[in-house]
N, C-alpha and C positions, 0 to 999 in steps of 0.2 A: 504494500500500500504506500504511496506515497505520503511524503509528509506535508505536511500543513504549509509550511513554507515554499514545500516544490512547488504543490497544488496551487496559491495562490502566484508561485512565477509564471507557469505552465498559462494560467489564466489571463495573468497581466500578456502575456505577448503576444494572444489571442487579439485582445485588447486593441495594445499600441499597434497592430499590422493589420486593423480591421478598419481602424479609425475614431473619433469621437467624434461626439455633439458640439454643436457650434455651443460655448458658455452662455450660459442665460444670465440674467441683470444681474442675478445676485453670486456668480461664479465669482471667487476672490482669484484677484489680477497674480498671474504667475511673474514672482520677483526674478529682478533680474541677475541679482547674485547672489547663488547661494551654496551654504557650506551642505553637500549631499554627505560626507564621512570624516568624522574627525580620527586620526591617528591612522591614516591608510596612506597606502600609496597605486595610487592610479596605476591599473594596465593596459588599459584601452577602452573604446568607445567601440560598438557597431555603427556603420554607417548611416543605417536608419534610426537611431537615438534610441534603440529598445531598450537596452542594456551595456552595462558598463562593468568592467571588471576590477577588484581593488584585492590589496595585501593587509590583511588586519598588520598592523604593526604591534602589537603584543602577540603577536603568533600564533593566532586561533586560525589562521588556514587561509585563503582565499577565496573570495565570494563574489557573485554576481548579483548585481544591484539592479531590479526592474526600474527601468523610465518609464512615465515620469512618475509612478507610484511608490516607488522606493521600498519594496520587499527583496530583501537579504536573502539570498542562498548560497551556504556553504556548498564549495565545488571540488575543494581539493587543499593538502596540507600546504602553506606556503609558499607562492610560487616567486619564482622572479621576473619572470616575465612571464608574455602572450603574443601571440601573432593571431589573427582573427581572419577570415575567407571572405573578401569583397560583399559576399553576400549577405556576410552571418549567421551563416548557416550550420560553421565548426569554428571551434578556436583550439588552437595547441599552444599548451603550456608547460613550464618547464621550472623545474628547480634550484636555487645555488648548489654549488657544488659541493660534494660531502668532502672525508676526509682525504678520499681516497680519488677523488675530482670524478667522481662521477655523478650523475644527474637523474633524477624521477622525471618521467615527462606524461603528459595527462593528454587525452580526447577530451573533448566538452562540445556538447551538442545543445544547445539553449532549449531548457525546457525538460531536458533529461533528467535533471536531477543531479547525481555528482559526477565528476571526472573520470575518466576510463585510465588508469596507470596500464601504461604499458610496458614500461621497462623504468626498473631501476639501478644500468648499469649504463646509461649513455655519458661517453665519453669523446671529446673531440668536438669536430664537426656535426651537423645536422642540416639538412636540406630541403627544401621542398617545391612545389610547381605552386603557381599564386593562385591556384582554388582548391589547395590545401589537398587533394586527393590522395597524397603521400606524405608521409617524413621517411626520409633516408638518413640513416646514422649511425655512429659507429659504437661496436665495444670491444672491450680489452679485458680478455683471461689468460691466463697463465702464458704470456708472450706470445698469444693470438690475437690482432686487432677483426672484427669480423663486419660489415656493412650489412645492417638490417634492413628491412624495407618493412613500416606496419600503412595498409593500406584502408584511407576510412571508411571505404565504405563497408567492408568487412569485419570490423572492427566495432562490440557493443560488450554490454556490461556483463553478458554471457561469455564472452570469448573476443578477447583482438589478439590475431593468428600474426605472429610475425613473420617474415622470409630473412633468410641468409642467401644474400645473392654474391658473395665473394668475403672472404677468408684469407689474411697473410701474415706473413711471420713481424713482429715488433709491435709495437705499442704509435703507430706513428701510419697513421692516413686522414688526408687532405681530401675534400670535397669540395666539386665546384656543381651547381646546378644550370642547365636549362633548359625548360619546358617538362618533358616528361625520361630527358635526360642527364645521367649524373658521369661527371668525372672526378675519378679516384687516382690519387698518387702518393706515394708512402717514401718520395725522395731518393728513388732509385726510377720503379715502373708505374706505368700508367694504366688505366683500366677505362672502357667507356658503359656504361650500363644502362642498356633500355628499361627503365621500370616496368612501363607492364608487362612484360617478355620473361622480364628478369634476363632477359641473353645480354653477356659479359665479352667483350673483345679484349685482347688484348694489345695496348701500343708496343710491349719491348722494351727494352733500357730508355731510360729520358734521364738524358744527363742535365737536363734543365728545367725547370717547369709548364707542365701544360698547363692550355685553357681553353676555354668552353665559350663560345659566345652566350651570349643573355639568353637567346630564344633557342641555343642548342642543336640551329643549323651547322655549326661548322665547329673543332678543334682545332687548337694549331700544336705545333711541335715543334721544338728546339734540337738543333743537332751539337751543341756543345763548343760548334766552330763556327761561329756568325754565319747560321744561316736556319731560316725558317722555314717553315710549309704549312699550308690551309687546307684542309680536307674540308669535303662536306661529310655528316655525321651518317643519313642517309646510305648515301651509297659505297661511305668510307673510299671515296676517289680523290684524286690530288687537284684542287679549285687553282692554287697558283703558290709562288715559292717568291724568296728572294735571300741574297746574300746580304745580310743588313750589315752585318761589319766594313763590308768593303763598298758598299752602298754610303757609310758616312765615317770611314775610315778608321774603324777604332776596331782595329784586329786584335786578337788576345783577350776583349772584352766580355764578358757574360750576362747574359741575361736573370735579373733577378726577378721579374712577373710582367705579366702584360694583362692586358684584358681585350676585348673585342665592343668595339661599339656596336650602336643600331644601326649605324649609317655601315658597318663592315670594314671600318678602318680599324687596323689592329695598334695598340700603344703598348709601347714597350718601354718597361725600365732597364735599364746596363746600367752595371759598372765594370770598374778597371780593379782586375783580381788583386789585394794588397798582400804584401808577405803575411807568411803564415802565424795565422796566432790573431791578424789584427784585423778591424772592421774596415771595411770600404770607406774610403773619403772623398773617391772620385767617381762621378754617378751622372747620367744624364737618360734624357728618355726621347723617346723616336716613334714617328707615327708612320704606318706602313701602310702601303697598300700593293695593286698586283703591280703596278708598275715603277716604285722605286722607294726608300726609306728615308726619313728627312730627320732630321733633329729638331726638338721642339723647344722654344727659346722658352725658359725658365722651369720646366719641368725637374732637372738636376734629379729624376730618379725616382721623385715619390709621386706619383701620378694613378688614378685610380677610379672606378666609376664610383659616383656621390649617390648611391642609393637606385640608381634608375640606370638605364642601358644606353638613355640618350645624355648623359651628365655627367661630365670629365671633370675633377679636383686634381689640383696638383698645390703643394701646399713645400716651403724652404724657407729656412731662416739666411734670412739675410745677414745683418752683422748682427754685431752685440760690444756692446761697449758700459762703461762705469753705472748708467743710468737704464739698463736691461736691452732688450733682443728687440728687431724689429723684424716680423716676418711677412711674408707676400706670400698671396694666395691666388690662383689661378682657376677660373670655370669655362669650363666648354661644352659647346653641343656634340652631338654624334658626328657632326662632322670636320670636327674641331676648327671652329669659330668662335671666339674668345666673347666669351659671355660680360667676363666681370672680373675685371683686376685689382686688389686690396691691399694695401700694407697696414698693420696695426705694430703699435711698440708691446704689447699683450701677449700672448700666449694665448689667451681667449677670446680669438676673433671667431667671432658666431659664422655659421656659410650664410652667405645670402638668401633671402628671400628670393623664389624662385617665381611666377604666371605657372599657372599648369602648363603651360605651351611654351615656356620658357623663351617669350619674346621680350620681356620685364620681368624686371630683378632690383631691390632696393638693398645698397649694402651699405654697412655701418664704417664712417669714416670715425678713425679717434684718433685724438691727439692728448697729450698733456691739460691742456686745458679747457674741449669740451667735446661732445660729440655730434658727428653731422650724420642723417641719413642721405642719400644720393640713391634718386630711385632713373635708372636707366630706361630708357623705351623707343621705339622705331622715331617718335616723332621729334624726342628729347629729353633731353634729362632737367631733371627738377631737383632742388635739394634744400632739406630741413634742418635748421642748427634746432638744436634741443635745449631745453630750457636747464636738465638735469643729464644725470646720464644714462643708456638706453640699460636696459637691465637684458642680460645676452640671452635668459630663456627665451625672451616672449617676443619674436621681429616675422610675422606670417604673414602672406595674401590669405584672403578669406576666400574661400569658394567659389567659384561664379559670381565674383565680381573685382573688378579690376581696383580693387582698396587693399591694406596694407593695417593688419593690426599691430601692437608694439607696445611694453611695459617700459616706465622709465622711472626714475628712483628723484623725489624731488624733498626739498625740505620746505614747509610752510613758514608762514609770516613768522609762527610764533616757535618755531625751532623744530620742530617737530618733524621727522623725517618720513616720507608716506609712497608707495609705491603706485601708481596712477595708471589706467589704462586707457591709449589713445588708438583713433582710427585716422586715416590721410590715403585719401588720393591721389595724389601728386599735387593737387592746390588748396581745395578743404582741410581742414584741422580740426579733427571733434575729441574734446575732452570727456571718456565715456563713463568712466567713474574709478572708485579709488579700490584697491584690491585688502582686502580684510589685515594681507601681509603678504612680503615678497613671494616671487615663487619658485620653486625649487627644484623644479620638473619642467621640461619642454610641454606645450601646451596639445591637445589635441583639440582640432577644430573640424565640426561637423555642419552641413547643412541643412534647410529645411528643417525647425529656423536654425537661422545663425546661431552656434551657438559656440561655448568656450569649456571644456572642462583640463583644469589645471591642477597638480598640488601647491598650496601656498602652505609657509612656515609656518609651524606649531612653535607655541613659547617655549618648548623644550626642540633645540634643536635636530635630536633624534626622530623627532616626530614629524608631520606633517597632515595637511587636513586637502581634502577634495573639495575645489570649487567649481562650481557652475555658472558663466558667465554669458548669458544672453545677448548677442549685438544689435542693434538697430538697424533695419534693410539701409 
């Protein structure tokens, strides 16, 4: 039987995805910010605002929060995070690590009731396709690492059947995913594995790192002597090659990781091998395609896709001198076209706000003495000096609309120091209201309505409370 609390979740989500009543005279006005959990830490929102996930911070477990009713159901011991399915339809969760670094990881199906544990021996990597129909992952017994596969839809509080699709000797495999393919390499061989097949290829020796494009049409491979090749995954055939060492003249150099953008240009980190014993100092990166490899001006090696397939980061400390470090930050598109160039004297320069389309992008200028936003866009840039300074969690586009949310740290007349939330355009400036306390989590921002759920600081700073901040269209 279900418990009283499922029952009433189970019902709430019947509920919020069926719809309400237009409020009548006397419906009391939904405020616009409010504390939903004190001493939690936020794990995500669904998209549709049904439900919300939180960490009791005294360690009673993790729970799932009905919108906008606010009925508790425990889901699972602890977690540390979540990842949730576009839809909402699954969320996978996951544990800190135990002593021995390894990880509990949970199903959760909204409405089910509590969390499906599947294993409590994940270690490493874990991977998945972005409507959650897999996690791929690995474990480590008695200097065996083995790559599971638990598949969700097979997967219920009766039985989640695992698969062992590949097995190798060390404590040591790398996972890269795309789509409904995974690549595996343990710093010797490489593996490429169809999920639902479970059928395993073999690459052979890789004396350098492979990679997997985003969408898991193509791998590339490294031969250890400046020089690459692109396969497509499909037919495992050779798409196109290049000698990148002698393409940008750094022979003897190796390759330390690349990735594959959307656009199918490959980015490559190298450096120059240092005597034994000591870390690379000399490092540069290169953008390749079928017909030639170039060096990329500021990349120096750490270059990497920023969460999406079409979004290049490359990030170097420039100097450093008596008064701290000043470093510069690099964005690009898929087809590396230089989004947005930064320097901060910080170490904590936030990445820009990105347009879902990545045609504008507002980035935080700071100096010693105050901080400026600079929001970029096809027709021109615009730019905000700030009255305090920005506060680095909270600098979003809001949804489906070309506005820019942002938390800024400000002291009033009478001394008192207060954290404020603002909305801009690129020419409007709306002061939206004042946040209870700083906040201490990146914000998740959802649509229909606008809305805001954020953690802000508890008076014990161990703690933290969940807020709910409603924006104005």
């Amino acid at each position: 039987m279900l418990s009283r609390a499922t029952a009433l979740f189970f019902l709430g989500l019947g509920m919020a995805s069926c719809g309400t009543k237009d409020p009548g005279p006397d419906t009391q006005e939904v405020p616009r910010l409010e504390v939903l959990r004190e001493n939690a830490r936020l794990l995500g929102v669904d998209e549709r605002q049904r439900f919300l996930l939180f960490t009791d911070q005294n360690d009673s477990g993790t729970y799932a929060k009905l919108l906008p009713l606010g009925v508790d159901t425990r889901i699972s011991d602890p977690a540390q995070g979540a990842t949730l399915a576009q839809d909402g339809s699954v969320v996978l969760l996951w544990s800190a690590p135990d002593g021995a670094q390894a990880r509990t990881r949970w199903l959760w199906r909204p409405g089910s009731g509590a969390g499906i544990p599947f294993t409590t021996r994940s270690t490493g990597d874990a991977v998945h396709d972005r409507a959650l129909s897999y996690l791929a992952f690995t474990e480590t017994d008695a200097g065996t690492t083995s790559l599971r596969v638990m598949d969700t839809a097979t997967c219920t509080q009766q039985a989640c059947p695992l698969r062992t699709v590949l097995e190798v000797p060390g404590n040591l495999l790398s996972l890269q995913v795309g789509g409904k393919t995974v690549l595996a390499f343990d710093a010797k061989q490489g593996w490429l594995i169809d999920v639902p097949s479970g059928a395993v290829t073999e690459l052979g020796p890789q004396p350098e790192p492979p990679t997997l494009s985003p969408d898991g049409a193509h791998y590339i491979l490294f031969d250890g002597a400046g020089h690459l090749q692109v396969f497509d995954t499909a037919t495992r055939t050779l798409q196109w090659e290049r000698p990148w060492a002698q393409d940008v003249s750094r022979a003897g150099w190796k390759v330390g990781a690349a990735v594959m953008t959307d656009a199918k240009l490959l980015v490559v980190n190298i450096y120059e091998p240092p005597p034994p014993g000591s870390i690379p100092l000399v490092r540069a990166t290169l953008t390749c395609d079928a017909t030639s490899c170039r060096g990329l001006d500021g990349g120096d090696g750490n270059c990497g896709l920023a969460g999406r397939g079409d979004l290049v980061s490359c990030s170097r400390q420039v100097r450093c001198g008596p008064y701290g470090c000043e470093y510069n930050s690099l964005y690009f598109d898929a087809s590396m076209r230089l989004l947005s160039n930064t320097s901060s004297t910080g170490a904590r320069q936030p990445q820009p706000a990105f347009s879902a389309d990545l045609t504008q992008n507002v980035s935080l200028y700071r100096d010693s003495s105050s901080d400026r936003l600079i929001w970029n866009r096809p027709e021109g840039g615009r730019e905000l000096a700030l009255q305090g300074y920005l506060d680095t969690n909270i600098c979003t586009f809001l949804p489906g609309a070309e506005r820019v949310v942002f938390a800024q740290r400000l002291t009033r007349s009478d001394g008192v120091s207060e954290t404020r939330l603002w909305t801009w355009d690129g020419t409007a400036l709306k002061d939206e209201l004042a946040l209870p306390s700083p906040p201490s989590s990146l914000p998740v921002v959802r649509a229909s309505p606008t809305t805001m759920y954020v953690n802000v600081e508890a008076a014990d700073r161990n703690y933290s409370h969940i807020a709910r901040i409603r924006l104005q269209p």
